[in-house]
C-alpha atoms as one frame of an Amber mdcrd trajectory, in Angstrom:
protein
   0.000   0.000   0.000   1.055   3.833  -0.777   1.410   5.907   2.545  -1.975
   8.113   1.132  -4.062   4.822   1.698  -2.977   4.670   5.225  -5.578   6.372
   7.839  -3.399   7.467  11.040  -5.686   8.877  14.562  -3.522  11.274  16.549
  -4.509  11.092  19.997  -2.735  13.593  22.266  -3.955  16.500  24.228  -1.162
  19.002  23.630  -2.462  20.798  20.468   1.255  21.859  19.459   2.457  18.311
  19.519  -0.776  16.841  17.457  -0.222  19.683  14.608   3.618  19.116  14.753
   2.707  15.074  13.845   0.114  16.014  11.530   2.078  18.398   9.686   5.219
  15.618   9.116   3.122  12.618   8.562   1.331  13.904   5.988   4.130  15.310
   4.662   5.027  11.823   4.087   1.367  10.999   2.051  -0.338   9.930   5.307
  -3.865  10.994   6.005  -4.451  11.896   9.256  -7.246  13.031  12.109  -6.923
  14.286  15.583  -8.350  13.935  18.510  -7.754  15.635  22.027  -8.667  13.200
  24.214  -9.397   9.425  23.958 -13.657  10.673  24.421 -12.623  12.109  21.435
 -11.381   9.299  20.002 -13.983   6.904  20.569 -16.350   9.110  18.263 -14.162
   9.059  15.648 -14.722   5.112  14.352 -11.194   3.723  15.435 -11.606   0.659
  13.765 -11.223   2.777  10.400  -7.278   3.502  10.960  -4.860   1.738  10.157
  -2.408   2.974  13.441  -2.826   4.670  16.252  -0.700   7.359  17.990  -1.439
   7.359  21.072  -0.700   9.595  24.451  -0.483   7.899  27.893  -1.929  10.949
  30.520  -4.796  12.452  29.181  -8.125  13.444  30.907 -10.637  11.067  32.125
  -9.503   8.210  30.065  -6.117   7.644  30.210  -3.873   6.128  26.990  -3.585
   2.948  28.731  -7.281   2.699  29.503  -8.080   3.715  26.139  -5.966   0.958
  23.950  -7.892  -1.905  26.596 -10.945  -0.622  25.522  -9.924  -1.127  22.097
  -8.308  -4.307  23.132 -10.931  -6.008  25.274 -14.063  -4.187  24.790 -13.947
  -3.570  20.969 -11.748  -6.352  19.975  -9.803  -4.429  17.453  -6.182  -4.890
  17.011  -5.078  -1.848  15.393  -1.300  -1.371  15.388  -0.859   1.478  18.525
   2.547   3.330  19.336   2.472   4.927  22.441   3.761   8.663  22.938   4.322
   9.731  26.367   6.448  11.010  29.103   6.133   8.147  31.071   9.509   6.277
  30.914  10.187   4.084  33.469   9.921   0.519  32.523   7.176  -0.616  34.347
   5.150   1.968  31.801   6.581   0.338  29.116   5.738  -3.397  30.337   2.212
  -1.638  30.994   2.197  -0.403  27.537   3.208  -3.760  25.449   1.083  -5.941
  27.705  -1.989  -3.944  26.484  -0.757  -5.258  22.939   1.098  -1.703  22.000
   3.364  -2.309  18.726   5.661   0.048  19.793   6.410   3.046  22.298   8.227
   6.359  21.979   8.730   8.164  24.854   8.620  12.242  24.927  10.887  14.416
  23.719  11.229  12.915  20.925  12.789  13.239  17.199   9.895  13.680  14.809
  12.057  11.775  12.162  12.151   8.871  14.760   8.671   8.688  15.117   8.264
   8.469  11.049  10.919   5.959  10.857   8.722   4.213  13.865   5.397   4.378
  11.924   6.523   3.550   8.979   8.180   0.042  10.449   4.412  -0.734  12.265
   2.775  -0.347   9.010   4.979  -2.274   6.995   4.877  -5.222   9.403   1.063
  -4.976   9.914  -1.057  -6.807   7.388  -2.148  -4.891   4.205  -4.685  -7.386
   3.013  -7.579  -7.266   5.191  -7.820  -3.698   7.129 -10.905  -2.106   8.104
 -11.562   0.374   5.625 -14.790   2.901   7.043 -15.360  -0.137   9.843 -15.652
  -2.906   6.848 -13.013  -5.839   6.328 -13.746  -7.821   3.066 -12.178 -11.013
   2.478 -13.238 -13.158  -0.588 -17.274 -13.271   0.058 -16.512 -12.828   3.786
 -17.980  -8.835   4.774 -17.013  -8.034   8.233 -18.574  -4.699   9.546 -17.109
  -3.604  12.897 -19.213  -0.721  13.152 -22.505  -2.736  12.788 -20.936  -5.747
  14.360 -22.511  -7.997  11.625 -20.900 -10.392   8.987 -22.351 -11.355   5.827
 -21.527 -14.203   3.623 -22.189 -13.587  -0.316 -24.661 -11.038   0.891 -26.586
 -13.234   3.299 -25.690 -12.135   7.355 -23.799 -15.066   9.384 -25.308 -14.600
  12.951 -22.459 -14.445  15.606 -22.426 -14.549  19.093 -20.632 -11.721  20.688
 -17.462 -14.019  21.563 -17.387 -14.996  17.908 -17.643 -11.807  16.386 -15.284
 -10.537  18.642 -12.763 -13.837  18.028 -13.318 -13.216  14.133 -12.598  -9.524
  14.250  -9.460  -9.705  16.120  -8.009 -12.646  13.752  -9.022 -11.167  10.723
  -7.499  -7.594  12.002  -4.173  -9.562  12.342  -4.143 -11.538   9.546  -1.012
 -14.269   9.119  -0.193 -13.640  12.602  -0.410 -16.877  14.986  -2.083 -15.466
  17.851  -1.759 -17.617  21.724  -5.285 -18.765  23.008  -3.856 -16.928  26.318
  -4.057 -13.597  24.049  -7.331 -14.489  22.444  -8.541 -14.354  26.127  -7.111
 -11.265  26.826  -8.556  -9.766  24.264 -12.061 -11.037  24.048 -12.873 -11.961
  27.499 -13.144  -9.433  30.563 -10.244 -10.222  32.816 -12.936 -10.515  35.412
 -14.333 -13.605  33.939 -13.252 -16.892  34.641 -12.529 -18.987  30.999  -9.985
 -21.978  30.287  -7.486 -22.014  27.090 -10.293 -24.459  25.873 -13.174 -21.806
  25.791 -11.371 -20.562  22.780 -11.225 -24.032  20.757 -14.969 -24.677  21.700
 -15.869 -21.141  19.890 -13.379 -21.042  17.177 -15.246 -24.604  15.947 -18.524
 -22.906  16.494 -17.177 -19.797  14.267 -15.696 -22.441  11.517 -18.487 -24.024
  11.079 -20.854 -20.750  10.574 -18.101 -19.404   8.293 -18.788 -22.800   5.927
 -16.025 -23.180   3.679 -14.171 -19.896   4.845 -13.141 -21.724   7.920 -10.603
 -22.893   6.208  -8.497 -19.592   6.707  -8.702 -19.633  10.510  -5.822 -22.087
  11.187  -4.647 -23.729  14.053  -0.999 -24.670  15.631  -1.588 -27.258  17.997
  -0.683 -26.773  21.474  -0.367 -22.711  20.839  -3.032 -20.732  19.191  -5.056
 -19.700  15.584  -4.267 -17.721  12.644  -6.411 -15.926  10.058  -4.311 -16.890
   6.638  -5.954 -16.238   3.223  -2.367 -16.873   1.330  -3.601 -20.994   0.715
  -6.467 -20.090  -0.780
């Protein structure tokens, strides 16, 4: 993909800083939005960016609450770099355990962060990403924003957990995802679910999906990938 089909959310409070990013990264062909807090943020249809830059101490909702909600609550796995002042390393543990792709910490070099973003995106996958909340795979049409899936035009109903299972797969597509992350990610940490939970829905989900299950593959012993390369 060119840098001009890549959709970038700025999320930062300090004005200066988000119009300093804006400024360079579409300097480099990016399109970009801002918001000024993560409220913000939430109205403006994350799951239609392709990356997320993301501030740590912000209002209500912090940075790291924000990319759970994304996480958990949303199941999208949109690439996120961190920008923040917070250095120490139990921030940055913080940060990549909430499934950050990378984190730059204040001041920084504005090439750095280019050369930053530019490394997420190329490592993220190009073939399925949620373009105006819609990922379209062969007949498969995934619609985050109306949480519904349609097969050759006719909707697939999915449970929550399966939606949610799908959505996160298909977000990463060709990477092998750990049924420990899958639970991370789908389930609220307050609710107690076994590495098998995930099998028993991901046969449910194959077998709705017909003969697109094929693409959700599993390692034994480790976890599933969405992979559309053997068609």
């Amino acid at each position: 993909m060119n840098n001009s089909e890549y959709r970038i959310l700025i999320v930062d409070d300090e004005e200066d800083l988000c119009e300093i990013l804006q400024f360079n990264l579409e300097g480099e062909g990016f399109q970009t939005e801002i918001a000024y807090s993560a409220e913000e943020a939430l109205t403006r249809d994350p799951g239609s960016f392709h990356l997320i830059l993301l501030d740590v101490m912000m209002g209500e909702i912090s940075g790291f609450k924000f990319a759970q909600q994304l996480r958990k609550e949303m199941g999208l796995s949109i690439p996120i770099i961190f920008i923040t002042a917070k250095a120490q390393e139990d921030d940055l543990l913080t940060g990549f355990s909430l499934g950050a792709d990378d984190y730059i910490t204040k001041p920084f070099s504005v090439k750095e962060v280019l050369v930053r973003v530019k490394a997420v995106l190329k490592r993220s996958p190009a073939e399925t990403i949620a373009v105006d909340s819609r990922m379209v795979v062969d007949a498969l049409d995934l619609n985050l924003k109306k949480r519904r899936l349609k097969i050759r035009n006719v909707e697939v109903e999915l449970t929550r957990k399966e939606f949610d299972i799908l959505a996160l797969l298909m977000q990463r597509e060709g990477y092998l995802l750990s049924r420990e992350e899958i639970l991370q990610r789908v389930w609220d940490e307050r609710t107690i679910v076994t590495q098998r939970t995930v099998d028993v829905h991901v046969t449910r989900l194959r077998k709705k999906l017909g003969e697109y299950g094929r693409y959700i593959r599993n390692k034994p012993g480790y976890g599933y990938a969405f992979e559309i390369k053997n068609k």
